[in-house]
C-alpha angles and dihedrals in degrees: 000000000000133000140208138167130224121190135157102272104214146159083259099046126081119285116295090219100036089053089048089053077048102052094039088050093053098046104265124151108209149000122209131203128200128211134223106164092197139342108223101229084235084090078205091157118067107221108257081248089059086233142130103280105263113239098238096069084064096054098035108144122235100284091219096047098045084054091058100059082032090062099032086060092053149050108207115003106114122227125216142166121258085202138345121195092231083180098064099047145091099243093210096053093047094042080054089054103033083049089050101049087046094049086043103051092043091260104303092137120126118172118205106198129204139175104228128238101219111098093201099047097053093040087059088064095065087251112116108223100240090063102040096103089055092043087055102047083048087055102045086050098057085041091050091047091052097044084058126024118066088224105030135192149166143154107310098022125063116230109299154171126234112162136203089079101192132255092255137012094263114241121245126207121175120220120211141098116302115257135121104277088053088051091046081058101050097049093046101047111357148070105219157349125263100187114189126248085005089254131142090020102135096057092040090062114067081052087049096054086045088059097049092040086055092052084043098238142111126296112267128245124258126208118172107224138229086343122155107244141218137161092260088052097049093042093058099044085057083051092060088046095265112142098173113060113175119199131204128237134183123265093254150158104251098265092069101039094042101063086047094054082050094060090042089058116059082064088069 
């Protein structure tokens, strides 16, 4: 089994770099960042907890940026995004970026994608909310083809070239609650499936298979995201088949994460 992080990655947390040293030091695989570009102060939008904001949504660091000091203060811990707002992005620039941190850190890039939940954030971004899932697959896609094709090309851009390719074809894993539209997505266009909270997995996953199988192609990885973990709990995702099991932790200054890696820890 194989463990990651993710935590909210701010300007009050620890470090981004000095908790990536930590978790490769202790054995863990991977850390994972998430992205809000803003909050609009409406607050129009009720968090999916139904819960005050937490402050850390209104301080997250650029995903992209964070990894970087995240990869250049390790070897081999790989970096992800827990999650990316494909939506609200340009596709060409993030597919650059995305290409150069992997090149750079020897390919240990993953980009967990998501949709986003918060109307006004989305609709600052010139995307309006009932299309974000379709914005976001249009976007993957160019980034995908650029990642991949000397000369590539797709809907909104003319053929083109954008070097460095990275090492690898970075993996793409879609977080969301399972349901039918989600698992037409991953086996279009993904890799995988990040569900939150790592609940209700068991029964999500015969419908999962049926949705690859019907792309014809392989089942799709699972990795239960930004879960609290405990030996009972990893036991009986291996159990299931999951190999990749990433854990939460707070926002938080370093006397309070490290202890908690620690924990973490001693289940590696």
């Amino acid at each position: 089994m194989r463990l990651g992080v993710t935590m909210f990655a701010t300007d009050l947390a620890m470090p981004v770099h000095e908790l990536a040293r930590a978790l490769e030091e202790r054995g863990f695989d991977s850390l994972y960042v998430p992205e809000h570009t803003h909050i609009p102060v409406s607050r129009r939008t009720p968090h999916p907890s139904g819960a005050e904001l937490p402050e850390e949504y209104k301080r997250t660091l650029d995903p992209l940026v964070a990894l970087s000091y995240a990869a250049a203060a390790t070897r081999t811990l790989r970096v992800g995004t827990g999650i990316l707002l494909a939506a609200q992005r340009d596709p060409i620039v993030t597919a650059k970026a995305i290409a150069s941190l992997d090149h750079l850190s020897g390919g240990r890039v993953v980009v967990g994608v998501g949709f986003g939940w918060n109307v006004e954030e989305i609709e600052n971004h010139g995307v309006p909310y009932r299309e974000r899932r379709a914005v976001a697959r249009r976007n993957v896609l160019a980034m995908r083809a650029l990642w991949r094709d000397e000369v590539a090309s797709f809907d909104g851009f003319e053929p083109s070239w954008s070097w460095p390719k990275p090492v690898q074809v970075p993996p793409v894993h879609l977080g969301g609650a399972a349901g039918p539209k989600l698992f037409a997505h991953v086996a279009e266009y993904a890799d995988g499936w990040m569900p939150i909270g790592g609940r209700g997995i068991k029964a999500a996953l015969p419908a999962l298979r049926e949705a690859c199988e019907k792309a014809g192609r392989p089942a799709a990885e699972v990795i239960p995201f930004a879960t609290l973990p405990t030996r009972e709990k990893l036991d009986y995702y291996a159990s299931l088949g999951i190999t990749q099991v990433v854990a939460g932790l707070p926002s938080a200054p370093a006397d309070v994460v490290l202890p908690l890696l620690d924990e973490y820890a001693a289940l590696l």
